[in-house]
N, C-alpha and C positions, 0 to 999 in steps of 0.2 A: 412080294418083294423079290426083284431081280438079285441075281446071284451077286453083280455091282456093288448095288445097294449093303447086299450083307459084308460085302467084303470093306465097303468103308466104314460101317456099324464097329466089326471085329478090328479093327484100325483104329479108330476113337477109343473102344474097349482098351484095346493096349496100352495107348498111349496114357489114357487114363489111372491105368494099372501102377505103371511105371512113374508118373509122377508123383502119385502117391506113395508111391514106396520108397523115393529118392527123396521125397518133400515133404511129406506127410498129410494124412484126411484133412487136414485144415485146408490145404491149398486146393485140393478138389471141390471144397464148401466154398471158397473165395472166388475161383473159377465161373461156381455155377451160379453163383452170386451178380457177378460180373455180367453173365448173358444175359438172365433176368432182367437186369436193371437196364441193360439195351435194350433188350425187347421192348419191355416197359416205355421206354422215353420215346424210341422209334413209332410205334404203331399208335395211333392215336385210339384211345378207350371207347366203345362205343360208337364208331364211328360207321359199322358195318351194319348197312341198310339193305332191305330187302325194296323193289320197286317193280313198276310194269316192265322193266324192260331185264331185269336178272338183279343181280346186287352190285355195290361200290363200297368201297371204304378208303379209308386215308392214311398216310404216312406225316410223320413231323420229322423231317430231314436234318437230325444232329450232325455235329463237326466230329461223325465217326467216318463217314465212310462216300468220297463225294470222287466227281469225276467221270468219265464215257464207259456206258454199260454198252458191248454189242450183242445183248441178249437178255430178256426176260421173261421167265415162265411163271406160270400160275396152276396152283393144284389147291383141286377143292376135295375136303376128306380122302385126297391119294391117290384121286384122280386127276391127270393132265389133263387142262383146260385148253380148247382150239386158241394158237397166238390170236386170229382172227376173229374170236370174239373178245379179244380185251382191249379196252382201249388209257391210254392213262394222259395226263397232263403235270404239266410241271409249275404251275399257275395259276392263281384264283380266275377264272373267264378265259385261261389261254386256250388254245387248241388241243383238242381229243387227238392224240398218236395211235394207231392202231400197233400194239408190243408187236406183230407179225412184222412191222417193216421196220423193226429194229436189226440191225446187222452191224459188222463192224466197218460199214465204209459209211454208215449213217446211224453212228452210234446217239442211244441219250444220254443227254449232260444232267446233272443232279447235283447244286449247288449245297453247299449247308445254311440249313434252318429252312430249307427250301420246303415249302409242304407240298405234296406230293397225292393228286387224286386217281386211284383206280374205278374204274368201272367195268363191268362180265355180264356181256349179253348172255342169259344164260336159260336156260327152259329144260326143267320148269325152274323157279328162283331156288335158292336153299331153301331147307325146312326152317320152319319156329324151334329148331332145336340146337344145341350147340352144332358149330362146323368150322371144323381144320382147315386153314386156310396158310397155303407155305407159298411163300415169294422169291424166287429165286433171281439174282443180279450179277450177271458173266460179264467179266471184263481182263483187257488183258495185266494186269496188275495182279501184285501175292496182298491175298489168295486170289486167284481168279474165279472163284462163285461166292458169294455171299448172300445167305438166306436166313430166311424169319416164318417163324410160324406163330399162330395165334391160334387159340380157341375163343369163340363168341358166339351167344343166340345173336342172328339177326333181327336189327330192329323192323320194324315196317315205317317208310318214308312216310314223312306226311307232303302230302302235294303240293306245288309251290301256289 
């Protein structure tokens, strides 16, 4: 963990500290309540398949958070994944984007309710064992990152 990293950790710490103590533990149980249930509604359950070519899995594009991302990254167990292996679509049949030629003069659009497919050429695939998978979504809008994690075993696709 970059020194960054910790320093945003001990920032959330704080902040966290401090609402509690102005607001009381309930409001930090409502808070976390709150993420959950995005998380939840966001990432579509089971959706994370293992196949010959790396994995994919899916998003359900709620009316939380829509508009031009110039940037997204993907980390597998807290490992940054090459943009250039990942590709995503914003449509059932649409076009594969490769995330590496997302930028902000060719940002992507992401409607709500919009469901939203990733795929990670990746080798070797995940294990059959639970894997951390954190989505990150830069734009220039407050906040400018918004991200999600999940924990899931990978299924294994069945072939079309």
């Amino acid at each position: 963990m970059t020194a960054h990293s910790w320093g945003r950790m001990l920032s959330i710490a704080r902040q966290g500290i401090t609402l509690g103590a102005e607001f009381g533990p309930q409001t930090l149980e409502a808070l976390l309540w709150v993420a959950e249930t995005v998380e939840e509604s966001v990432y579509e359950r089971s959706s994370l398949a293992r196949d010959a070519d790396g994995f994919k899995f899916a998003l359900s594009n709620p009316p939380l958070r829509v508009g031009a991302f110039s940037a997204v990254r993907l980390r597998l167990d807290g490992a940054a994944v090459d943009p250039s292996r990942v590709s995503m679509r914003t449509r059932a049949g649409g076009e594969w984007r490769s995330v590496g030629s997302i930028d902000a003069d060719d940002p992507v659009g992401l409607r709500s309710g919009e469901r939203i497919e990733i795929a990670v050429r990746s080798e070797p695939s995940p294990p059959r064992a639970p894997v951390r998978i954190r989505l990150e979504l830069e734009c220039p809008a407050i906040p400018p990152l918004v991200w999600m994690e999940v924990d899931e075993v990978p299924r294994e696709e069945e072939p079309p």
